[in-house]
Backbone as CSV, one residue per row, in Angstrom:
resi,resn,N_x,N_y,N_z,CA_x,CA_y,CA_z,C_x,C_y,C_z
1,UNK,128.296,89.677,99.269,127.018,89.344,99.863,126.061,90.514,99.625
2,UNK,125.076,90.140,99.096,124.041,91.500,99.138,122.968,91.085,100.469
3,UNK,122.071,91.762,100.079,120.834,92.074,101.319,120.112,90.889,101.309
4,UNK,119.668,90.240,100.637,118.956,88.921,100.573,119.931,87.829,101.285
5,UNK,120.994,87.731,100.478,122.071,86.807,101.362,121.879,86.852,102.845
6,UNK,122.214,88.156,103.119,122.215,88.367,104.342,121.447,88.108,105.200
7,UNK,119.814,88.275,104.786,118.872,87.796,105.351,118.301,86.540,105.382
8,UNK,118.837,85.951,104.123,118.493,84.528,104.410,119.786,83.836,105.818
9,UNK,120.738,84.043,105.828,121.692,83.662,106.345,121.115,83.871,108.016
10,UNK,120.137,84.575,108.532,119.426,84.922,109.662,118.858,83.558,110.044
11,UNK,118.500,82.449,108.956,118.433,81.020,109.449,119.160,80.117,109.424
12,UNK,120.322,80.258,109.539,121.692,79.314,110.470,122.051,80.221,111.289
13,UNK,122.353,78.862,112.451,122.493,78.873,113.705,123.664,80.169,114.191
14,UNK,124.504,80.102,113.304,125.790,81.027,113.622,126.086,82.189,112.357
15,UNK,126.818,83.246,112.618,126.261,84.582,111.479,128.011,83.589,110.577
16,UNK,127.423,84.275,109.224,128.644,83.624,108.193,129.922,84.109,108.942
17,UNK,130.664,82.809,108.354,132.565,83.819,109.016,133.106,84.931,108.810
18,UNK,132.890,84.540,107.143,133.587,86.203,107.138,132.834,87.587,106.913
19,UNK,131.982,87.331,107.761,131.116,88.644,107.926,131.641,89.844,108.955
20,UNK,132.245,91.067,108.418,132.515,92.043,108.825,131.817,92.019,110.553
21,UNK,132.443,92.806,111.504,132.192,92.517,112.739,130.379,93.279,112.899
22,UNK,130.887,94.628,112.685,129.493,95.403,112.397,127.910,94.618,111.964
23,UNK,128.156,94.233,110.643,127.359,93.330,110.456,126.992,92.132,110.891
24,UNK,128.100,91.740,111.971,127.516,90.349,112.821,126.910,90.831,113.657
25,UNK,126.892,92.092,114.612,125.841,92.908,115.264,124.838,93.186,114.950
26,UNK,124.418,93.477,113.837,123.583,93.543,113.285,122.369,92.016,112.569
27,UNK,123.574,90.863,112.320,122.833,89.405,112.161,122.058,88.851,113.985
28,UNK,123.043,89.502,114.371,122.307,89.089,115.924,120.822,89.831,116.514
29,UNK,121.169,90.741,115.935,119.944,91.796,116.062,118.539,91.238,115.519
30,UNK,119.025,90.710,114.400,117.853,89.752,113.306,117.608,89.145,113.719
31,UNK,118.756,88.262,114.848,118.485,86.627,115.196,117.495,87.146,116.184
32,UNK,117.164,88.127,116.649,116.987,88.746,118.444,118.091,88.621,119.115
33,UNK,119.172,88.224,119.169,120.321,88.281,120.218,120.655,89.429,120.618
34,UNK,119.285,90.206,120.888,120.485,91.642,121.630,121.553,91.990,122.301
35,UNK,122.018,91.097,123.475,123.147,91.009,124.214,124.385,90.907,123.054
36,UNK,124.405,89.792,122.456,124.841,89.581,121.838,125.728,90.764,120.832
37,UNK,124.641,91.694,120.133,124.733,92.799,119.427,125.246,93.404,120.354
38,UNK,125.035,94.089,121.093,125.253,95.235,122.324,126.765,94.571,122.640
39,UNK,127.177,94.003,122.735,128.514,93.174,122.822,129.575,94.325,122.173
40,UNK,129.159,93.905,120.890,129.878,94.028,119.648,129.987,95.674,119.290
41,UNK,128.452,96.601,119.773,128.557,97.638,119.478,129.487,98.352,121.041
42,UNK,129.376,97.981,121.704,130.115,98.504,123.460,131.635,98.447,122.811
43,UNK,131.897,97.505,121.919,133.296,97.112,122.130,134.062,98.127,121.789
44,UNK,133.530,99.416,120.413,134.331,99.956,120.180,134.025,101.991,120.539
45,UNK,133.640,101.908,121.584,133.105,103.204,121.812,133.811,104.305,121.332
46,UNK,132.773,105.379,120.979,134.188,105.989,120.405,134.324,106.366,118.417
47,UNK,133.839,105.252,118.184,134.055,104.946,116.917,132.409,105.111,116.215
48,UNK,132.235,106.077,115.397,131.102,106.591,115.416,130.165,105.485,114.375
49,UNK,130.887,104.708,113.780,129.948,103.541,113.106,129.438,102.289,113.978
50,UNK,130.451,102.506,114.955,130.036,101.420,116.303,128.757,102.084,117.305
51,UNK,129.195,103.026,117.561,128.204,104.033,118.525,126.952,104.416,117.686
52,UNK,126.887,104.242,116.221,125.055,104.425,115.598,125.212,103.031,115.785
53,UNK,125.512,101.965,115.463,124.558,100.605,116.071,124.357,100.671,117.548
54,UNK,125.148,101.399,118.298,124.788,101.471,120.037,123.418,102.050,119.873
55,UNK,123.361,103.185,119.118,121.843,103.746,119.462,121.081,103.057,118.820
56,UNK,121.145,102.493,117.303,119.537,101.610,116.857,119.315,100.788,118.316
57,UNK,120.301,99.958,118.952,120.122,98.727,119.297,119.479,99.615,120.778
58,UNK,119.906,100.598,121.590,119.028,100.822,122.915,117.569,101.401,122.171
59,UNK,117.544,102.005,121.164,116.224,102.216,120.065,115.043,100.535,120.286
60,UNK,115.790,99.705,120.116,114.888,97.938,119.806,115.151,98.256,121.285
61,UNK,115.694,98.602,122.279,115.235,98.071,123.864,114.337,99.235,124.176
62,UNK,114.400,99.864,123.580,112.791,101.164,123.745,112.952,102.382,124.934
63,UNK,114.937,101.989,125.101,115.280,103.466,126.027,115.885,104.487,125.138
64,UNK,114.584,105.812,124.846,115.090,106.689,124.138,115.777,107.738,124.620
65,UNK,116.078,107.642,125.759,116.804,109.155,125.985,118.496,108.120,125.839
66,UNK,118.564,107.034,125.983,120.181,106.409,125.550,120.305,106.276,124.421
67,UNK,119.588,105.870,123.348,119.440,105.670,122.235,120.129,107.269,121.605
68,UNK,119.146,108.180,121.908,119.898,109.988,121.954,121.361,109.910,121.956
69,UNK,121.692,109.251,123.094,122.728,109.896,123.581,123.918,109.039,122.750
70,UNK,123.559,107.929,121.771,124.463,107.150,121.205,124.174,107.593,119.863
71,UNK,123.116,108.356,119.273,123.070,109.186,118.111,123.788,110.280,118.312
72,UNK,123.687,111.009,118.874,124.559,112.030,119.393,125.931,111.955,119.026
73,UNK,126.076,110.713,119.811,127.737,110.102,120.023,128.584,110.171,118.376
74,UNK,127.758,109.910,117.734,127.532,109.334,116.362,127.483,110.169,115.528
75,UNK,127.107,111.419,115.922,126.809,112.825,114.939,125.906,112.868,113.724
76,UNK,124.319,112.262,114.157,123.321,112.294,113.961,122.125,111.843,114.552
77,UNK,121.324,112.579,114.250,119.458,112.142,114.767,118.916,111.301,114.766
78,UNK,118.071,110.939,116.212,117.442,109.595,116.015,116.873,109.229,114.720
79,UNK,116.668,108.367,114.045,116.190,107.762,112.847,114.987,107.729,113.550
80,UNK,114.229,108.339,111.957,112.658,108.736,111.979,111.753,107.538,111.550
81,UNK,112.099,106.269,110.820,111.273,105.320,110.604,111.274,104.541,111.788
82,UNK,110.804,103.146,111.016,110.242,102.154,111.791,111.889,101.636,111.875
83,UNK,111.580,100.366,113.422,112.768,99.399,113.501,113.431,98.760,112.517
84,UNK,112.473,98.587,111.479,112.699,97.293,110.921,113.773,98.489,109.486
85,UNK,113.043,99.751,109.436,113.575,100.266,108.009,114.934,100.636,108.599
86,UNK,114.830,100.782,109.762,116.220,101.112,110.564,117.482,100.424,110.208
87,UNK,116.963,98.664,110.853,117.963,97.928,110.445,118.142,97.489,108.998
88,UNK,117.218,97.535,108.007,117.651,97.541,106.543,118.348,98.664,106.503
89,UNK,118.085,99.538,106.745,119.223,101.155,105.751,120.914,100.355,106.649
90,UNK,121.003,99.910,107.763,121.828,99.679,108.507,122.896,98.662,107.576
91,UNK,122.044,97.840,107.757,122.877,96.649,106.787,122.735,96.609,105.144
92,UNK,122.105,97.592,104.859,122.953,98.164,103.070,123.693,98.896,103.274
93,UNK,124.064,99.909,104.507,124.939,100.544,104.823,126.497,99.470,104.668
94,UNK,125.793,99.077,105.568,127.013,98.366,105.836,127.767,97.328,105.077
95,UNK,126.465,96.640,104.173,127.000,95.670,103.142,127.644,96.691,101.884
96,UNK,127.825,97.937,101.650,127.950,98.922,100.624,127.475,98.838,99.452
């Protein structure tokens, strides 16, 4: 799947099956399902590719001192762009 896939796939109802867990956090994020996302990133605390989607995602709820503290977690700095370049670098990250 590349980046286009991915984004077209943001218009059906449910994220593809075999989409890596990370990246279904991230399709929810697209959809707006924050809960949803926040789900998925809570689940694996700890785990520093789980804990940078903890911070983009309190980043889109606009609490920055948690957002910090889940970059931190993560062993790097809040991201200096916009939301949106956020979640693209996120999901080429993640699509490799």
């Amino acid at each position: 799947m590349n980046f286009d896939d991915f984004s077209s796939s943001l218009a059906a109802p449910t994220p593809p099956d075999n989409l890596p867990v990370l990246l279904k956090a991230l399709w929810h994020d697209g959809k707006g399902e924050w809960e949803q996302a926040h789900e998925i990133a809570q689940s694996r605390e700890g785990d520093p590719a789980f804990d940078r989607i903890h911070a983009y995602l309190h980043r889109v709820e606009g609490d920055e001192w948690n957002a910090n503290y889940w970059y931190r977690r993560a062993g790097m700095a809040m991201f200096k762009g916009s939301l949106k370049d956020e979640w693209n670098a996120l999901v080429l990250h993640h699509l490799g």
